[in-house]
Backbone bond lengths (Angstrom), bond angles and torsions (degrees), N, CA, C in turn:
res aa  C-N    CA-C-N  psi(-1)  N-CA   C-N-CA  omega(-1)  CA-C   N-CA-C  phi
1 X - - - 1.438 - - 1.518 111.13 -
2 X 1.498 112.47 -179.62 1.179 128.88 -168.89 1.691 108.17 -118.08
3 X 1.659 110.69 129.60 1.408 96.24 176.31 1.690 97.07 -96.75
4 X 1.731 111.43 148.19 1.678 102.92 -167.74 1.607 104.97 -113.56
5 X 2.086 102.06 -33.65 1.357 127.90 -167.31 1.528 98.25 -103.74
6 X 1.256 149.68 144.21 1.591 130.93 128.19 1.538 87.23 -133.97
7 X 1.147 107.46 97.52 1.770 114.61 176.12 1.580 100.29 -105.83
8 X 1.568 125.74 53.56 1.621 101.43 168.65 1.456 127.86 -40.78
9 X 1.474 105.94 158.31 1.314 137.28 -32.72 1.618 117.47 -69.57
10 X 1.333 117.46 24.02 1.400 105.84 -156.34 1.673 98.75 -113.99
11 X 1.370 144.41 -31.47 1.460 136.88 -148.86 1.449 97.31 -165.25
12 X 1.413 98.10 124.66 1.891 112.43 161.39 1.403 108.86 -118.10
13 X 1.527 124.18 124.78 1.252 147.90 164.47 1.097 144.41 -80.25
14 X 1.177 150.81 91.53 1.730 125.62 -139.42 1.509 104.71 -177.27
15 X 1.127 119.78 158.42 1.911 140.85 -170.76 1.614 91.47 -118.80
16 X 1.349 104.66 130.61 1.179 109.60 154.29 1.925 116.62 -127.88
17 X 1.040 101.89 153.21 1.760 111.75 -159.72 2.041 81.56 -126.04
18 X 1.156 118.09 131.30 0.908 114.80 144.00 1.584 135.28 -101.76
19 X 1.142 134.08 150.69 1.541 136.39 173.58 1.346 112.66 -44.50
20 X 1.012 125.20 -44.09 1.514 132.21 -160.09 1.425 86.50 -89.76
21 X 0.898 141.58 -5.62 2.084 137.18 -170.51 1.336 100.00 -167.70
22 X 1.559 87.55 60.22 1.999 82.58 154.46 1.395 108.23 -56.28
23 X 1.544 103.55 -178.55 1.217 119.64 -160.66 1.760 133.29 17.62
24 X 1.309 103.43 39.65 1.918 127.12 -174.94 1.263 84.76 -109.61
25 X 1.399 149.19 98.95 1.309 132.50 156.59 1.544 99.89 -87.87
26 X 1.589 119.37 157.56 1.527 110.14 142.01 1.817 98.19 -141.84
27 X 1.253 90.37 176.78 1.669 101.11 -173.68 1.225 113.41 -103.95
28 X 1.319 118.39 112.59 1.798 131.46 174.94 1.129 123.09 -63.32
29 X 1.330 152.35 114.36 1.356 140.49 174.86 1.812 105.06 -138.86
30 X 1.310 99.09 127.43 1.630 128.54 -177.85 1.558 103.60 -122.46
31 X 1.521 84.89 118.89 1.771 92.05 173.23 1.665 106.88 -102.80
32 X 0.945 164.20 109.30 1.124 174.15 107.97 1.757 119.10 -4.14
33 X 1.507 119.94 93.40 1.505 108.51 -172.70 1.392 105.52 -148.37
34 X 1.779 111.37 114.46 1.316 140.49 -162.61 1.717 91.38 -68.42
35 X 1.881 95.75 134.51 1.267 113.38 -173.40 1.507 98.00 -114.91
36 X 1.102 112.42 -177.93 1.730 125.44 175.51 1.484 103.61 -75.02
37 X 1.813 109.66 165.06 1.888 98.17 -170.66 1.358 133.32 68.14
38 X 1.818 102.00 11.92 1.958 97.25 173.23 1.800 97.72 86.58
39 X 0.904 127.23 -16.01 1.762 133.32 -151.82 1.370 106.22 -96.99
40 X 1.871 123.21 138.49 1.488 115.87 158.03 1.060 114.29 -146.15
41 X 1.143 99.53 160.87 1.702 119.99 -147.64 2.620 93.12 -97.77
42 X 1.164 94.65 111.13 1.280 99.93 162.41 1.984 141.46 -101.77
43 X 1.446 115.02 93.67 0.697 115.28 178.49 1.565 127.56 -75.28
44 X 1.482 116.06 124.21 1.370 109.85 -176.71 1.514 123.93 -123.82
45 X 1.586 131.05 99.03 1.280 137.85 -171.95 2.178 101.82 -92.97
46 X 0.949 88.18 136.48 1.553 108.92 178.45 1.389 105.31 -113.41
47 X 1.161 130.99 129.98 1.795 135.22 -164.05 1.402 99.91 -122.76
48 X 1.448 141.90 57.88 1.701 127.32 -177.06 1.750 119.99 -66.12
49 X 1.112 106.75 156.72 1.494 102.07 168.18 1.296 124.81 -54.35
50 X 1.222 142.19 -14.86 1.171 161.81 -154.97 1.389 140.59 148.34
51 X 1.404 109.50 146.72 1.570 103.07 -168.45 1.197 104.60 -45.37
52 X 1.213 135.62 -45.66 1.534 127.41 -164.13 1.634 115.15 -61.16
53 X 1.438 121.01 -38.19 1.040 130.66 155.83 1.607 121.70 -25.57
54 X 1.533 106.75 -72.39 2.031 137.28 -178.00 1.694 76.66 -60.41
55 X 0.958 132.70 -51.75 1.705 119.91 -153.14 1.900 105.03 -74.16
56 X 1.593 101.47 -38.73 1.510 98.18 174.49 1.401 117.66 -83.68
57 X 1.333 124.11 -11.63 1.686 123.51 174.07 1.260 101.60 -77.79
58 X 1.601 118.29 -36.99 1.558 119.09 -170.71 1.719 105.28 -59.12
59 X 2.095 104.99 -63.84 1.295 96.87 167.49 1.675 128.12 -44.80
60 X 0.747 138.36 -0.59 1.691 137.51 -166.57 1.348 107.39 -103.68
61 X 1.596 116.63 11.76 1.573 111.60 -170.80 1.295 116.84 59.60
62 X 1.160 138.41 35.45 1.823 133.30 -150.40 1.623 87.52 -87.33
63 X 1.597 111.39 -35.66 1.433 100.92 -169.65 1.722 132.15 -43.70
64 X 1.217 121.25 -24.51 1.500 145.28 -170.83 1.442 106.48 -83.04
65 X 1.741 114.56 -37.11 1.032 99.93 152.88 1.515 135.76 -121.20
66 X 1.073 113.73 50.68 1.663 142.51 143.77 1.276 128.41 -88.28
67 X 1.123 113.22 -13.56 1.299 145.67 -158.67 1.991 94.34 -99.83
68 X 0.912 85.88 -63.43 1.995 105.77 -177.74 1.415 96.61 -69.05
69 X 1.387 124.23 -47.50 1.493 99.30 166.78 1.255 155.35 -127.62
70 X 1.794 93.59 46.66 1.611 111.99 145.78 1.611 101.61 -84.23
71 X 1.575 131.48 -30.08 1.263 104.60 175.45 1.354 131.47 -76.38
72 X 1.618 118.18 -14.88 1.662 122.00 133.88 0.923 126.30 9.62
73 X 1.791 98.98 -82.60 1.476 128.60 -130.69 1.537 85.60 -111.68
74 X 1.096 137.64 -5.36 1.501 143.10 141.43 1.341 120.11 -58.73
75 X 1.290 119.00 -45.02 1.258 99.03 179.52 1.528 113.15 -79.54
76 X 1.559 99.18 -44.33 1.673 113.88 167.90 1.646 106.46 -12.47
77 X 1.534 102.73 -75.29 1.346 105.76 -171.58 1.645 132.16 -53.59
78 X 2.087 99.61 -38.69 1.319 106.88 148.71 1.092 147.39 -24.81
79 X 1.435 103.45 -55.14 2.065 121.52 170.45 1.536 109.91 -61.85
80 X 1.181 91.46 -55.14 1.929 107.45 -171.12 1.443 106.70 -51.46
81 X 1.499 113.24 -47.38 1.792 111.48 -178.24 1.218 120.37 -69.61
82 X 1.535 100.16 -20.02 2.206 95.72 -168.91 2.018 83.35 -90.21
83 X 0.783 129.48 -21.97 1.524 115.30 151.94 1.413 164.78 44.38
């Protein structure tokens, strides 16, 4: 994929292509917005070409690893804030 946004701390932008479905792009977008308590709140919209697309990433188990990388991008953010 393509990164389009990296606006720290607020918005990540990005295409992801998976292996298993070349040419399936969809568009990633994470809004990032600091809460009270050290804490932030991550919003994540996925944009596919079509339902059929969201329906074959869904079948592919993708969730497990979406899963692995918001906890990434958790720690990511961890390092980056103590700073």
């Amino acid at each position: 994929g393509v990164y389009h946004t990296l606006k720290y701390p607020e918005r990540i932008i990005y295409t992801f292509e998976w292996e298993a479905m070349p040419d399936h792009v969809l568009l990633e977008t994470f809004v990032l917005e600091e809460l009270p308590g050290n804490r932030t709140r991550v919003t994540e919209q996925s944009l596919y070409q079509s339902v059929a697309d969201r329906d074959g990433m869904l079948a592919t188990g993708m969730q497990d690893g979406a899963v692995e990388m918001v906890k990434r991008l958790s720690d990511l953010l961890s390092r980056v804030a103590t700073h």
